[in-house]
C-alpha positions as CSV (number, residue, x, y, z in Angstrom):
1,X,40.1,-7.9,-34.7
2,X,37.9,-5.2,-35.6
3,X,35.2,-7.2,-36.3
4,X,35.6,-8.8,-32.8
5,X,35.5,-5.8,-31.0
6,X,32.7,-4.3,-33.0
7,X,30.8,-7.2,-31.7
8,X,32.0,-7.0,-28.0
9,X,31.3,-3.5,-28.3
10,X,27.4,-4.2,-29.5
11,X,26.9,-6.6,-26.7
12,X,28.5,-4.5,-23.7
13,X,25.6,-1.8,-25.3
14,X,22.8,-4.4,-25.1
15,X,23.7,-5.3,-21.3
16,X,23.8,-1.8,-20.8
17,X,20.5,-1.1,-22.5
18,X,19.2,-4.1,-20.1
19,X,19.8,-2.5,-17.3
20,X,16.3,-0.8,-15.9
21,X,17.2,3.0,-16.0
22,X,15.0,4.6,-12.9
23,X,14.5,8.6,-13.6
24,X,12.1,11.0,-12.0
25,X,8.8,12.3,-14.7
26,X,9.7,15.7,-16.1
27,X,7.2,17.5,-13.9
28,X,8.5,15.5,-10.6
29,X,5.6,13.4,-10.6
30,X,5.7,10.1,-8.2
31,X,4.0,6.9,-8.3
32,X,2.1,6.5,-4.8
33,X,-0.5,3.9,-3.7
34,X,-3.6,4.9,-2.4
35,X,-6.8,3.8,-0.4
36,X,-9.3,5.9,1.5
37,X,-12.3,4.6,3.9
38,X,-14.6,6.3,5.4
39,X,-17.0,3.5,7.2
40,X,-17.0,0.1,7.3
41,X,-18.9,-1.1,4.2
42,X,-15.6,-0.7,2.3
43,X,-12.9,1.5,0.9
44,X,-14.4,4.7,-1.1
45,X,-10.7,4.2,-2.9
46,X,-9.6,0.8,-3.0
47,X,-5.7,0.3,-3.1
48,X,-4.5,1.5,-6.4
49,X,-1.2,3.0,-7.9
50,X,-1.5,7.1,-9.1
51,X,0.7,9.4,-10.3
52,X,1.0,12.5,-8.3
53,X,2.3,15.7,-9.1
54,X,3.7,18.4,-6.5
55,X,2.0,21.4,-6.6
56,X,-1.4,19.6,-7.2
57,X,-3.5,20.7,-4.2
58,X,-2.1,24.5,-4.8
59,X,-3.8,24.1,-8.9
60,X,-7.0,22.9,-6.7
61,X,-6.8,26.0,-4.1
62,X,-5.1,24.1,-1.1
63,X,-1.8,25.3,0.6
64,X,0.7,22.6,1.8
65,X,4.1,23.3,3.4
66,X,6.1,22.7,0.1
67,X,4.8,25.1,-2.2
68,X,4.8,22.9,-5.6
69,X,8.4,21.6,-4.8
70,X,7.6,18.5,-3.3
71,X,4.8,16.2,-3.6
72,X,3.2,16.3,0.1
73,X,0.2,13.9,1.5
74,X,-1.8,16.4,0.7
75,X,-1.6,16.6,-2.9
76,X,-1.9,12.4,-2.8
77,X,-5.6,13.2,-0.9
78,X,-6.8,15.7,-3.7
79,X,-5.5,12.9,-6.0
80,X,-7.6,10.7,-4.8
81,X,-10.7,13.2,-4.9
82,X,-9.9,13.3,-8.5
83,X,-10.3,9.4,-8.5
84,X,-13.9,9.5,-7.2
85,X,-15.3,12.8,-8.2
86,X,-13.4,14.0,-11.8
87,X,-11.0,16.6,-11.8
88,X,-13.4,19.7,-11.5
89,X,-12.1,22.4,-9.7
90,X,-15.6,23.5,-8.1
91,X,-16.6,19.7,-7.5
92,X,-13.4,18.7,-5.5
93,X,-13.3,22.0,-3.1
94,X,-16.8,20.7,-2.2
95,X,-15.8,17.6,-1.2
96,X,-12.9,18.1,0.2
97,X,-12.4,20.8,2.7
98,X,-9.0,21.6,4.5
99,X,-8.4,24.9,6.9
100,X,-5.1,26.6,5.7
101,X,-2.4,26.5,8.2
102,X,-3.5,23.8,10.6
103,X,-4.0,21.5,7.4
104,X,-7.1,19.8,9.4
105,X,-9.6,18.6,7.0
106,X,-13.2,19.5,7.9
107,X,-14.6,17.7,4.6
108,X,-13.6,14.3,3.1
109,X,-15.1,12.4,0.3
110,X,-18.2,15.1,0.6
111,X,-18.9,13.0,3.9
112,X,-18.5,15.5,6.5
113,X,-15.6,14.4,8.2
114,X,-13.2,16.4,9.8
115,X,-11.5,14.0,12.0
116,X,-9.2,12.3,9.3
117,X,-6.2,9.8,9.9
118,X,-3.2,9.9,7.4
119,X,-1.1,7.2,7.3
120,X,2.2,7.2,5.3
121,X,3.7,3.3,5.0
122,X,1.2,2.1,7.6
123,X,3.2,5.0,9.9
124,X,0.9,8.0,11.5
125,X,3.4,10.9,10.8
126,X,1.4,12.6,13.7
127,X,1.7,15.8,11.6
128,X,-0.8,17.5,9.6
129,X,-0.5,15.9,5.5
130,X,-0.3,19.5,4.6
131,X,3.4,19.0,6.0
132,X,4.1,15.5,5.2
133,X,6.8,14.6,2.2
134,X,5.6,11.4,0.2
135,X,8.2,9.3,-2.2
136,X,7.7,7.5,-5.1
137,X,6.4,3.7,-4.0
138,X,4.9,5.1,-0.7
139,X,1.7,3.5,0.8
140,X,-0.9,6.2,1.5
141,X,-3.9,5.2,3.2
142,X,-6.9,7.8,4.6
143,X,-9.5,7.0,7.2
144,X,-12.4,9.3,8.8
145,X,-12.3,8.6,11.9
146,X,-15.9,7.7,13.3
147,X,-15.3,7.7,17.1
148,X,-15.2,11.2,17.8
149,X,-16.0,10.9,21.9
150,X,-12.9,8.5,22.7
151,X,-11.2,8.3,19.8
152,X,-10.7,4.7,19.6
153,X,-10.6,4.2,16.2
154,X,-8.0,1.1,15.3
155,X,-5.9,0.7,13.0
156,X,-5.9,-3.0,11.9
157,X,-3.5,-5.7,9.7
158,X,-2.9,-9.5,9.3
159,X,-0.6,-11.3,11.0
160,X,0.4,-14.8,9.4
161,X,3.2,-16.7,11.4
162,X,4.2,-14.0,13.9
163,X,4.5,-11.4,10.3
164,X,3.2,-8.8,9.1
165,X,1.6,-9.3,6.3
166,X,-0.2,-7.9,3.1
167,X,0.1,-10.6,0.8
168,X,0.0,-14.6,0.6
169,X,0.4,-18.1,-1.1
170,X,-1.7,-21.2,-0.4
171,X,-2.9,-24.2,-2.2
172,X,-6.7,-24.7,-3.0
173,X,-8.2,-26.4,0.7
174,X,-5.1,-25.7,2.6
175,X,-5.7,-24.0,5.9
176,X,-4.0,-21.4,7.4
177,X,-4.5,-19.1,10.1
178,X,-4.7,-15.1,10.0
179,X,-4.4,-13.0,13.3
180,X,-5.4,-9.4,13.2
181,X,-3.6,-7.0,15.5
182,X,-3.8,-3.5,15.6
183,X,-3.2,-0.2,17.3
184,X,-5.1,2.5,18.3
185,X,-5.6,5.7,15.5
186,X,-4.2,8.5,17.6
187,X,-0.9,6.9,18.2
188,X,1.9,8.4,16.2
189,X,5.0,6.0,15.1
190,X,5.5,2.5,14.2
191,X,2.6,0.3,14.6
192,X,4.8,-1.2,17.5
193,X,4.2,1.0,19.4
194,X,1.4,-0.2,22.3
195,X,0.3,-3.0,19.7
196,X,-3.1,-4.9,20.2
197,X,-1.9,-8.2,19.7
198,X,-4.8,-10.2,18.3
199,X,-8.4,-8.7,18.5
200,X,-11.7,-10.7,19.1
201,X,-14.9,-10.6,17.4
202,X,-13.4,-9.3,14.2
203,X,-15.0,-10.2,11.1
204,X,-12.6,-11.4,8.2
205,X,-14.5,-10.2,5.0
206,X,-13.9,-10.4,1.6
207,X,-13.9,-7.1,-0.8
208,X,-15.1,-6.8,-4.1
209,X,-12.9,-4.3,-6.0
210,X,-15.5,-2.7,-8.5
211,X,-14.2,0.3,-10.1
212,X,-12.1,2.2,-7.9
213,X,-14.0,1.2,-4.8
214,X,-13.7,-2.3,-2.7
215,X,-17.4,-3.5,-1.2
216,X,-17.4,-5.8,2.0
217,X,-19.1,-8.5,1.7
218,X,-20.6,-10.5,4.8
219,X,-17.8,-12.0,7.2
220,X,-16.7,-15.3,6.5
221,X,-14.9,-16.2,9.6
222,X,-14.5,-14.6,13.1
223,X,-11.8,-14.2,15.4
224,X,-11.4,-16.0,18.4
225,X,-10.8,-14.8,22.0
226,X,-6.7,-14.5,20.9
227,X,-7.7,-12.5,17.7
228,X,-7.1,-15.7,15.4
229,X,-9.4,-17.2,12.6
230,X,-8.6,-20.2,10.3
231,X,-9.7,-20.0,6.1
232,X,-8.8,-21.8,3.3
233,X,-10.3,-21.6,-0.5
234,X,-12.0,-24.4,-2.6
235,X,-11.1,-22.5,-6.0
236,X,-8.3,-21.0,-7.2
237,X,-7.8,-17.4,-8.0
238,X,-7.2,-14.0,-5.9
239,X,-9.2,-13.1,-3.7
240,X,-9.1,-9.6,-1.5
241,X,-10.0,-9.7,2.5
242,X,-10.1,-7.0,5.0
243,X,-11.6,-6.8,8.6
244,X,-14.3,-5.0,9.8
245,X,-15.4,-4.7,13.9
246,X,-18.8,-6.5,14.5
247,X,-18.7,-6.1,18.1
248,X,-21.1,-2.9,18.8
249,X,-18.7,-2.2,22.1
250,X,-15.5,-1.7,19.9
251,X,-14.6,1.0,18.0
252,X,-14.7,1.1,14.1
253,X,-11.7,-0.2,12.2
254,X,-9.4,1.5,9.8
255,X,-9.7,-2.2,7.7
256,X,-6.8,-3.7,6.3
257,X,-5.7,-5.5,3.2
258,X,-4.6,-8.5,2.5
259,X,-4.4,-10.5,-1.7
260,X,-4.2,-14.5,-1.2
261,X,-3.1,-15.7,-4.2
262,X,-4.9,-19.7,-4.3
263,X,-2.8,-22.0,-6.8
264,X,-4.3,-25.1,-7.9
265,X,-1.3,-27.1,-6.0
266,X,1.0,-25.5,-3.9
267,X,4.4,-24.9,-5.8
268,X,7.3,-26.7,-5.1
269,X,10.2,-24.4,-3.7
270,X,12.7,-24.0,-6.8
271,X,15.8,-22.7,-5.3
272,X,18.2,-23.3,-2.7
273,X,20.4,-22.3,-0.7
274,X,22.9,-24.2,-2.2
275,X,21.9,-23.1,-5.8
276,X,21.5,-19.6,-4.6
277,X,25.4,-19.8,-4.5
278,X,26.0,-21.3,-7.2
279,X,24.0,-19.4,-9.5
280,X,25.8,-16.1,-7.6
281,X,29.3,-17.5,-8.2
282,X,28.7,-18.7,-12.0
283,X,27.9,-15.2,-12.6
284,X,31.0,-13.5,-12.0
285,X,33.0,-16.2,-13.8
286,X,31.0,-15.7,-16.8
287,X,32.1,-11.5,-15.9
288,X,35.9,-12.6,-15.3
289,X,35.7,-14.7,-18.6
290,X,33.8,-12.0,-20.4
291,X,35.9,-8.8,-19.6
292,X,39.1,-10.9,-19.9
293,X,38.3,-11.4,-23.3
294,X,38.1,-8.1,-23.9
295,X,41.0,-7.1,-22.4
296,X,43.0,-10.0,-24.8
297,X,41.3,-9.0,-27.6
298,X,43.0,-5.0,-27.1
């Protein structure tokens, strides 16, 4: 009997043990994505996962709303610094420039741009980043602004199907049709709100991520007239694309970003609905069985 329970014991600890454990780093640190653009021949920072600590734009000289106890959108920007220019102290303050108080930048990426755009899950906060609270797995994306007369700078995405959408699956040579929508920088909230639904004479280009920056290469399809463009692959792989404005008349894109993932065949679909349930029900048998043992066994 001993024996037994020694055993059941050992394998209730290894179930445990298999059970991912999710604890914040000793120092608070958070796990953010980042990408920053400041024209549109690609993104300075190119989407990429960074740890950041609270308290990191006060170490650098900058004053956010939280004071080292949270990690604000700030501290994700001089993060991001860091990325491009090395963590110098001197280096980063003149490259990036912020007023304390208002939390307006007047110098990002050392390119002379005030007029930046913060976006937090693809959401303008409409607040300055000095006083925005990021979480671990947020989205933070940064954009100069380049229309500075009628600030119609847009913020763009893909639409596939009616969706949202930053990621997809096709088969080598099968088509399938991307929309890009957007909305207009300077409007806080969802990107529902006063949507642009499907924008013409948008080039669909692919980035090459080299480093931590992603190049633009030359458009490989435009939109039509309802903001629609058909592609497909020859070769299978991943490939990056974003958008980029090549009508002079429209304003310059904050560019989105989309991974297709091209598969040699397209896969099957594996489950079911039907196995779905089955596959949920078999599990807590195999619980009722297991536990029951256990309680026999005492």
């Amino acid at each position: 009997m001993k024996k037994f329970l020694s055993c059941v014991l050992a394998l209730s600890l290894v179930l445990i043990m298999a059970i991912p454990l999710f604890t914040a780093s000793a120092d608070g640190s958070i796990s953010v994505t980042v990408s920053c653009q400041i024209d549109d021949s690609g993104f300075v920072v190119a989407r990429q996962t960074i740890s950041v600590a609270p308290g990191l734009s006060e170490a650098y000289g900058y004053v956010d709303a939280f004071n080292g106890t949270k990690v604000s959108q700030l501290d994700a920007i001089v993060a991001a610094h860091m990325l491009v220019f090395g963590d110098d102290k001197n280096v980063i303050n003149a490259k990036l420039a912020v007023i304390s108080g208002s939390g307006f930048v007047t110098n990002f990426m050392g390119d002379g741009e005030g007029n930046v755009v913060s976006y937090v899950n693809g959401v303008n906060p409409g607040v300055a980043s000095t006083n925005v609270e990021i979480f671990d797995g947020d989205l933070v994306e940064i954009f100069a602004t380049q229309d500075t007369y009628m600030w119609s700078d847009t913020q763009t995405w893909f639409e596939y199907e009616g969706n949202q959408i930053e990621a997809l699956t096709v088969a080598v040579d099968e088509a399938f049709t991307l929309t890009v929508a957007g909305i207009f920088c300077v409007i806080w909230g969802p990107p529902n709100t006063m949507p642009l639904d499907g924008i013409k004479d948008v080039g669909i280009v692919p980035v090459t991520v080299t480093g931590i920056a992603g190049h633009f290469g030359v458009p490989i399809k435009i939109t039509d007239e309802d903001g629609e463009a058909t592609l497909s692959f020859a070769a299978p792989g991943t490939y990056i694309l974003s958008a980029v404005d090549v009508d002079s008349m429209f304003a310059p894109f904050m560019s989105p970003w989309l991974e297709v993932t091209v598969l040699a065949e397209k896969e099957p679909p594996i489950k079911t609905a039907w196995w779905e349930n089955l596959h949920w029900i078999l599990q807590w048998i195999l619980r009722y069985l297991f536990f029951g043992w256990i309680w026999m066994a005492i």
